[in-house]
C-alpha positions as CSV (number, residue, x, y, z in Angstrom):
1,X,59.3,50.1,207.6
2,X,57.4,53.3,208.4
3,X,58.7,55.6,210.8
4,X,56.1,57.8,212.8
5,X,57.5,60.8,215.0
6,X,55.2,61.0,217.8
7,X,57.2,64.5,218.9
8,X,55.3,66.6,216.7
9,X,59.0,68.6,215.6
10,X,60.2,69.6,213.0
11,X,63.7,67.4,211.6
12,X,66.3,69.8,210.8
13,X,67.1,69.8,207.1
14,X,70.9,68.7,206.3
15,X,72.9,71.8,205.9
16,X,74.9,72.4,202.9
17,X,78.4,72.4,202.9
18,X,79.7,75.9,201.5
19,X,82.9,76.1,199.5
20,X,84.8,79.0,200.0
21,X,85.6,82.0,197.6
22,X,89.3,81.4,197.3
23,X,89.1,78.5,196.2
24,X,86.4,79.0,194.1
25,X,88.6,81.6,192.2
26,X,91.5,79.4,192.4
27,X,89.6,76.8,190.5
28,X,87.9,79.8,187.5
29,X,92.0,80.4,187.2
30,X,93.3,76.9,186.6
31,X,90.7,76.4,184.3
32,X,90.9,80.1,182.5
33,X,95.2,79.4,182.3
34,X,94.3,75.7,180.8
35,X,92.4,77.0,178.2
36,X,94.8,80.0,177.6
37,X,97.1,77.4,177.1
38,X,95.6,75.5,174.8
39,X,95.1,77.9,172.5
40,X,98.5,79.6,172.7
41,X,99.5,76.0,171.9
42,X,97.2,75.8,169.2
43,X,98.5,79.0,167.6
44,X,101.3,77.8,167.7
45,X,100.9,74.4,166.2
46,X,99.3,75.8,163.1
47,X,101.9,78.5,162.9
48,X,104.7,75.8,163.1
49,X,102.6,73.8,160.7
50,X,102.3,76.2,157.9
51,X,106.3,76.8,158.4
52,X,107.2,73.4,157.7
53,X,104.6,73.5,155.0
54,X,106.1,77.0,153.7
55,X,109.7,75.0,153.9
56,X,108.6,71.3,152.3
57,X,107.3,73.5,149.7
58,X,110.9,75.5,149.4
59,X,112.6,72.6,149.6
60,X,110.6,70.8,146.7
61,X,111.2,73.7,144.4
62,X,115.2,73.7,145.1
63,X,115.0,70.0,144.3
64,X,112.8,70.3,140.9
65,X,115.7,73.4,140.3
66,X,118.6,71.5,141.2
67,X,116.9,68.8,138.4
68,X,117.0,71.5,135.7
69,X,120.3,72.6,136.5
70,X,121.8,69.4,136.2
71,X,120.2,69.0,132.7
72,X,121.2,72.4,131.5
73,X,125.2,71.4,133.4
74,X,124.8,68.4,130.8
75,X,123.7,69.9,128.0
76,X,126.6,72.6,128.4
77,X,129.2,70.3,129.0
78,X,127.9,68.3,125.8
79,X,128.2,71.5,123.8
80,X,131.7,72.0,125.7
81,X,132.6,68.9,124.4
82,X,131.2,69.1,121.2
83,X,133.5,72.7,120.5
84,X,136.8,71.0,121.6
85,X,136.3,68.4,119.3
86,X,135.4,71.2,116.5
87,X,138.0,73.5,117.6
88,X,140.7,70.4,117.2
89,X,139.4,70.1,113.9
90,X,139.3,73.8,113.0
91,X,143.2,73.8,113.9
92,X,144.4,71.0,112.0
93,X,142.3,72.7,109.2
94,X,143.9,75.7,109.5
95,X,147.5,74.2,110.2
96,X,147.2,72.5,106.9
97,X,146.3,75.1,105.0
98,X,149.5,77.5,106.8
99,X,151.7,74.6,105.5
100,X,150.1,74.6,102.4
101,X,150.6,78.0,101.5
102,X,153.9,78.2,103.5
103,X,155.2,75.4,101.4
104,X,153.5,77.2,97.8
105,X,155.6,80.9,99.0
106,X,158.6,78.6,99.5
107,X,158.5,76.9,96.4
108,X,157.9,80.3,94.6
109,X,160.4,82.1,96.2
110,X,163.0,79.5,95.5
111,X,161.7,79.2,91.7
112,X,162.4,83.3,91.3
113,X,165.5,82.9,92.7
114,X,167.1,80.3,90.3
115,X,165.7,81.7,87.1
116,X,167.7,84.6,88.3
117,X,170.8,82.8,87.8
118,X,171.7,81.4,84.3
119,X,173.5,78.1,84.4
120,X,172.2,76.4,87.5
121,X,169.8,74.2,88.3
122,X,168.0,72.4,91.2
123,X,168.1,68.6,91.7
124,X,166.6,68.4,95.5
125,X,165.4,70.1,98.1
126,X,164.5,69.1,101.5
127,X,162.5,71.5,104.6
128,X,163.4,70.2,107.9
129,X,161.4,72.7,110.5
130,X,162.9,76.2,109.3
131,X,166.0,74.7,107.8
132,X,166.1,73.9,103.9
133,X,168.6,71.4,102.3
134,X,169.3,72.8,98.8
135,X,171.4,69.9,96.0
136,X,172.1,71.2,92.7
137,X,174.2,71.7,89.3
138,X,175.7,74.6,87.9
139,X,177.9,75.8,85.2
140,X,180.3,77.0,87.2
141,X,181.1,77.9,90.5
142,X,180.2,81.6,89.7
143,X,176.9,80.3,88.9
144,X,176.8,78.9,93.0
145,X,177.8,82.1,94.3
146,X,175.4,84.3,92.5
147,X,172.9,82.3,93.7
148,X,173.9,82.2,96.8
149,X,173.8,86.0,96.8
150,X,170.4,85.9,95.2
151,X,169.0,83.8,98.3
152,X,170.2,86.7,100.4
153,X,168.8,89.4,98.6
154,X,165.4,87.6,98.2
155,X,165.0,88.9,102.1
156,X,163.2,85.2,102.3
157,X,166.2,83.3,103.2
158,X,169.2,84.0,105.8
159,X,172.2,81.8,106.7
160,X,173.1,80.6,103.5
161,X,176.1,77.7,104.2
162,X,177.5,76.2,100.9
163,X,178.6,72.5,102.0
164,X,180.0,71.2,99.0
165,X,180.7,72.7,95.5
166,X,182.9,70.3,92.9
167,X,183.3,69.6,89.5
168,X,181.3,66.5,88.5
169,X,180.7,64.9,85.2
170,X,177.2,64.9,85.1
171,X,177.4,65.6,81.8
172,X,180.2,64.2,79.4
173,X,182.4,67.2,77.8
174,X,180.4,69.5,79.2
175,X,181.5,71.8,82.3
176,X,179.4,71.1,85.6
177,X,179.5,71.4,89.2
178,X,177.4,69.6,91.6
179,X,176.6,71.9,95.0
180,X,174.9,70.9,98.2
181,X,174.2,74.1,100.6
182,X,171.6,74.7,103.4
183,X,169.6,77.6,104.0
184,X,167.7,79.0,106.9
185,X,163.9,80.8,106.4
186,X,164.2,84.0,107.4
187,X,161.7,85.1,110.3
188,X,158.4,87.5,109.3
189,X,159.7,91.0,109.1
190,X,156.9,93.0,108.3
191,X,153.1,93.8,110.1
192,X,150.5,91.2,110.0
193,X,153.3,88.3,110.0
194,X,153.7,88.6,106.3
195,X,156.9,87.6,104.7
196,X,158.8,90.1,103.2
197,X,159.6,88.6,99.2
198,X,161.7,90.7,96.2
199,X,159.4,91.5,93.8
200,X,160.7,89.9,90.2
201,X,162.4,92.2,88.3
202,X,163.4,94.7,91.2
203,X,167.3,94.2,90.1
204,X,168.9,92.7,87.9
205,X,170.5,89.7,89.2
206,X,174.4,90.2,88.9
207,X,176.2,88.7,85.8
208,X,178.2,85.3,86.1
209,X,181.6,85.8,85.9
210,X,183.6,83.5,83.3
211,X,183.9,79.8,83.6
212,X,186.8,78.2,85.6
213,X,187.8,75.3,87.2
214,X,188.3,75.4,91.2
């Protein structure tokens, strides 16, 4: 439908509604602290970010470290293992060969002691720890004392106890007397553990006295 206006005037134009200033700036500040905000929080996001990246990455080296470590704590407690069991064996070794020689010095101090004394002759002997259980025969009970003396003055022997000494007849018509005595190892008296020992022919081993029964 057409509308005519017969008036002749003018129709006012709608007026526009006019926001005011306040809350114009009101509205520029929201939006200004908004966006402010958004990028503090997106500084901070990637700054968080790269520290938890900065820590996976810590945290993935400590773990491929605490790997080696616990390879390199096996392989040293294999080698640990490995030098007990070759220490254990070096110690035996060298235990043997102590004895060994121990029991060679014993048996060559005890051999220079009776070929210092005529008539007499060994028939057992027996070690037990530092202890020594001598059996013999001799021609005569002179013959058992200078040997007796002779252990003492070897300086490898100490505590000489004679236990028996009697006539026997190991021998028909013939003069003998069986011994048994026991004799204690005399203790290392000079440096480096070394036992002190009579060189042969220091002295000349005392003279038997004459034969006679006891």
């Amino acid at each position: 439908m057409i509308r005519i206006n017969l008036l002749g005037q003018v129709r006012p134009r709608a007026q526009k509604q006019v926001v005011p200033l306040e809350a114009t700036l009101q509205f520029l500040l929201l939006g200004a602290a908004v966006a402010m905000a958004a990028v503090i929080l997106t500084i901070v996001y990637f700054s968080q970010k790269r520290q938890l990246d900065d820590t996976n990455k810590r945290i993935a080296s400590l773990r491929a470290e605490e790997q080696s470590l616990q390879q390199v704590k096996q392989d040293v407690d294999r080698f640990e293992s490995q030098k007990n069991v070759l220490q254990q064996r070096i110690d035996v070794i060298e235990n043997l060969q102590r004895n060994r020689t121990g029991a060679q010095d014993l048996l060559q101090m005890v051999a220079n002691t009776v070929v210092r004394v005529d008539s007499l002759w060994l028939t057992s002997l027996d070690r037990k720890g530092n202890t020594i259980d001598i059996q013999g025969v001799a021609g005569s009970i002179n013959a058992v004392a200078n040997f007796i003396t002779e252990l003492k003055r070897s300086g490898y022997f100490d505590q000489v106890e004679i236990q028996t000494a009697k006539e026997n007849d190991l021998v028909p018509s013939v003069e003998t007397y069986g011994f048994t005595m026991s004799v204690t190892i005399a203790p290392p008296s000079t440096p480096g553990g070394a036992v002190k020992t009579q060189p042969a022919g220091d002295s000349q081993p005392p003279q038997p006295a004459g034969k006679g029964r006891s």
